[in-house]
Structure formats: structure tokens, C-alpha cells
Backbone as CSV, one residue per row, in Angstrom:
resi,resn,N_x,N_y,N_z,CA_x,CA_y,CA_z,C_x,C_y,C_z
1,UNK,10.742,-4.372,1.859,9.758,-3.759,1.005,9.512,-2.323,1.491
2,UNK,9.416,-1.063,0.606,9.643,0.158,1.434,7.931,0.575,0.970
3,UNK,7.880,1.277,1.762,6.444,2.117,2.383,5.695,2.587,1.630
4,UNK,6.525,3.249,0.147,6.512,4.316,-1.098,5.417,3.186,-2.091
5,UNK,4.859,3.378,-2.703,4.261,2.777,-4.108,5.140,2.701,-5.066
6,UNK,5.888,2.016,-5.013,6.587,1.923,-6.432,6.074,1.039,-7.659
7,UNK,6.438,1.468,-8.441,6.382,0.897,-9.633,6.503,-0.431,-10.056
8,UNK,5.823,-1.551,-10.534,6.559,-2.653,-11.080,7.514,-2.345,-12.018
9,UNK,8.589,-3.282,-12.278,9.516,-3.027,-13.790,8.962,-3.097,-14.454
10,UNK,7.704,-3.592,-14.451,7.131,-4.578,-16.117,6.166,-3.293,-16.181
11,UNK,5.952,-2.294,-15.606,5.333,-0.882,-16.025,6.150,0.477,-16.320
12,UNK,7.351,0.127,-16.244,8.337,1.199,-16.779,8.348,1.682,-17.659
13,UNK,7.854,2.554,-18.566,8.655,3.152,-20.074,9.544,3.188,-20.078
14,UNK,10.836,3.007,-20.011,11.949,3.590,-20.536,12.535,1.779,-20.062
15,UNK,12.534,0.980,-21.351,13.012,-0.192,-21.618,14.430,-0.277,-21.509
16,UNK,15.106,0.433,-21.923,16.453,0.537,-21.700,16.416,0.883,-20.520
17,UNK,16.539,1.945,-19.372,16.870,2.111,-18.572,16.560,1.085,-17.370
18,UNK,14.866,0.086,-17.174,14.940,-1.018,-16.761,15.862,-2.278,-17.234
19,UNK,16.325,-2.299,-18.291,17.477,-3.421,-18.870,18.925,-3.175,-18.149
20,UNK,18.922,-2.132,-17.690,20.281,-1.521,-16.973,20.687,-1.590,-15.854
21,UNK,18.788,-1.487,-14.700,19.327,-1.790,-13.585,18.414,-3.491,-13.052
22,UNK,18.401,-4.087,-13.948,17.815,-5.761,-13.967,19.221,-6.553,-12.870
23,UNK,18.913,-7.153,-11.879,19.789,-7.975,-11.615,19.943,-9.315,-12.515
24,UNK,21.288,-8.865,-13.284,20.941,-10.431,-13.957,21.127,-11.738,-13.545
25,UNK,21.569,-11.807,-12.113,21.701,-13.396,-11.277,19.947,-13.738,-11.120
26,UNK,19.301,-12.410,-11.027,17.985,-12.957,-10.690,16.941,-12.296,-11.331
27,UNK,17.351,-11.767,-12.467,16.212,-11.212,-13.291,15.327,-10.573,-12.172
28,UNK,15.536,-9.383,-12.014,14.747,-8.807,-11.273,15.285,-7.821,-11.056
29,UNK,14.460,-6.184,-10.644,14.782,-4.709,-9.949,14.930,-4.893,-8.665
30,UNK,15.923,-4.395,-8.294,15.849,-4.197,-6.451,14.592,-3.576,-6.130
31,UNK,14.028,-3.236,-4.922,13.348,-2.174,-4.680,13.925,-1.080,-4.568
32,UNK,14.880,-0.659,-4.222,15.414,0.617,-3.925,15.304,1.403,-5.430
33,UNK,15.620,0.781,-6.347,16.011,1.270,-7.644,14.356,1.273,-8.460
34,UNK,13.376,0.114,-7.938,11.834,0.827,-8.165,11.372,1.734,-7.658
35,UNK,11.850,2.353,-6.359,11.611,3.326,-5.321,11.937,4.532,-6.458
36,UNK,13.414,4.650,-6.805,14.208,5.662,-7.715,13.006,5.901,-9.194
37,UNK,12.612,4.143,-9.526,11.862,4.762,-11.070,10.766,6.072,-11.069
38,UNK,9.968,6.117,-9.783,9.241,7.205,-9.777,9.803,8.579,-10.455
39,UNK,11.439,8.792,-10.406,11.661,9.775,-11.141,13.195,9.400,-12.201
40,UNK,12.469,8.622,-13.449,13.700,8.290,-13.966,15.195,9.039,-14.409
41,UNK,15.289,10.338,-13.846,16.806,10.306,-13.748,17.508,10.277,-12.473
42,UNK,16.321,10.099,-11.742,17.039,9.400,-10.137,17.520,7.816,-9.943
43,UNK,16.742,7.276,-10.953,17.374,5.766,-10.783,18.774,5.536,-11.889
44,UNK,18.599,6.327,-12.597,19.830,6.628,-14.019,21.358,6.684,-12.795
45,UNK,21.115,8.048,-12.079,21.911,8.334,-11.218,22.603,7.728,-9.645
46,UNK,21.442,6.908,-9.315,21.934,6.253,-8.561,22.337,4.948,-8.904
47,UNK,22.196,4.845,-10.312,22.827,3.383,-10.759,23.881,3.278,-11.067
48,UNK,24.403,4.666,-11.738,25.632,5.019,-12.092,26.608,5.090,-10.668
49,UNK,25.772,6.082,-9.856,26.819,5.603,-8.777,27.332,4.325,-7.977
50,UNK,26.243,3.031,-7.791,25.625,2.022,-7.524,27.043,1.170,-8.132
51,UNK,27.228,1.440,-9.510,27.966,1.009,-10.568,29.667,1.379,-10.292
52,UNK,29.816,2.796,-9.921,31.171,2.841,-9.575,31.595,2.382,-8.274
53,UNK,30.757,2.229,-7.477,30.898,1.582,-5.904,30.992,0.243,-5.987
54,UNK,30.572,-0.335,-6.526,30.802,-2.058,-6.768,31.619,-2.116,-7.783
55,UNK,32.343,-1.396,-8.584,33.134,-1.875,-9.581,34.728,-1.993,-8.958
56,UNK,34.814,-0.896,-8.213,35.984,-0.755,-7.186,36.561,-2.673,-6.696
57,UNK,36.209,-3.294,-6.577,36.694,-4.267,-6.331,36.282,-5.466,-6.767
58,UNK,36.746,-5.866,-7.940,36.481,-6.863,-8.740,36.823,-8.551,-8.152
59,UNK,37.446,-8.563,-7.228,37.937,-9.503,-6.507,36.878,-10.009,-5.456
60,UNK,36.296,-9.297,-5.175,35.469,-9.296,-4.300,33.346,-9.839,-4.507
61,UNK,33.129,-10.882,-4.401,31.313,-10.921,-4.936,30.734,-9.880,-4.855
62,UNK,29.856,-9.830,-5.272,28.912,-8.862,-4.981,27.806,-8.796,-3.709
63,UNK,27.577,-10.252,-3.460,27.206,-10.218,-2.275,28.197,-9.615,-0.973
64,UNK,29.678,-10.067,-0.825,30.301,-9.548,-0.009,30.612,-8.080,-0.067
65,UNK,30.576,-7.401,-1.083,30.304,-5.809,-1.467,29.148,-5.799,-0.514
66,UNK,28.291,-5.570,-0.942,26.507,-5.495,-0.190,26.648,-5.470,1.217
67,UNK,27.373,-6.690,1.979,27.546,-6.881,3.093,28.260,-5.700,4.019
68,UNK,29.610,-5.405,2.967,30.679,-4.370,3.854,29.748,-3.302,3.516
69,UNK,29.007,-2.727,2.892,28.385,-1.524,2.518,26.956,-1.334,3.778
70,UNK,26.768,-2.648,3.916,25.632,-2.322,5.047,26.090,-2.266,6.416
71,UNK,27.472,-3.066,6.747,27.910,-2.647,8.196,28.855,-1.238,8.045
72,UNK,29.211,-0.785,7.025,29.641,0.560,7.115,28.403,1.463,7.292
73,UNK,27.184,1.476,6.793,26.366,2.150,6.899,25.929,2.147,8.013
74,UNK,25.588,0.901,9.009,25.145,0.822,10.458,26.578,1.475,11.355
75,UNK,27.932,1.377,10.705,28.565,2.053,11.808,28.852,4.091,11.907
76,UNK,28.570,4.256,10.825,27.653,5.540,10.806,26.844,6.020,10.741
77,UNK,25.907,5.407,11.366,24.603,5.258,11.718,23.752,5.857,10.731
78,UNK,23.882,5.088,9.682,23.070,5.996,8.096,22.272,4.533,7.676
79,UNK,21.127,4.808,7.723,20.074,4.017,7.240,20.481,3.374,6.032
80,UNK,20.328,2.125,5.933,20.665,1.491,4.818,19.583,1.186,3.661
């Protein structure tokens, strides 16, 4: 849970753009991406990128994506 006040989804204006970044295994916004709604073309943009980074390997879950993305991030020591 991060530090920032974010937003619920269910207070978003922009209906489409919450329909976009909804996890649909669990009906629900990440936080990171409620963190982003504070300025909606920051969550537009990091979804899009979000989107080409997990699309790269279709073979692969999405949970195990998530996984290699957070020990690459701890081995360059970049906050995840």
C-alpha cells in the first residue's frame, strides 16, 4: 500500500480509462496504477508501457512476468 492518497477506482472519471487498467483475474486496480490516476495521462502511459512489457512473452503467466521483473529490479537496485 503506498504512502500517496490515491484514489479509489470507483471515484475515477474517466470510465474507460479505469476499464483498461482493471485486472480482470481480479476485478480490481493495482495500486501503482491508482497512485498514476492522480494524473490521468500518467496512468494512460504507464499502462501502455505496462502493456508492451508483458506482451513480449506470451508463453509465459503473468504472474511469472511480475516475478522476473521484480528480481531484475532488485538486481539493479531500482525500487520496485
Amino acid at each position: 500500500m503506498p504512502w500517496i492518497d490515491a484514489p479509489h477506482e470507483e471515484d475515477w472519471e474517466d470510465d474507460r480509462l479505469r476499464a483498461a487498467v482493471t485486472d480482470p483475474r481480479w476485478s480490481r486496480v493495482d495500486w501503482i496504477m491508482r497512485v498514476h490516476a492522480l494524473d490521468p495521462r500518467s496512468v494512460e502511459a504507464h499502462h501502455v508501457l505496462y502493456r508492451q512489457a508483458m506482451r513480449g512473452t506470451p508463453g509465459l503467466p503473468k504472474v511469472d512476468r511480475e516475478i522476473i521483473a521484480l528480481l531484475v529490479s532488485k538486481a539493479n537496485q531500482c525500487h520496485y
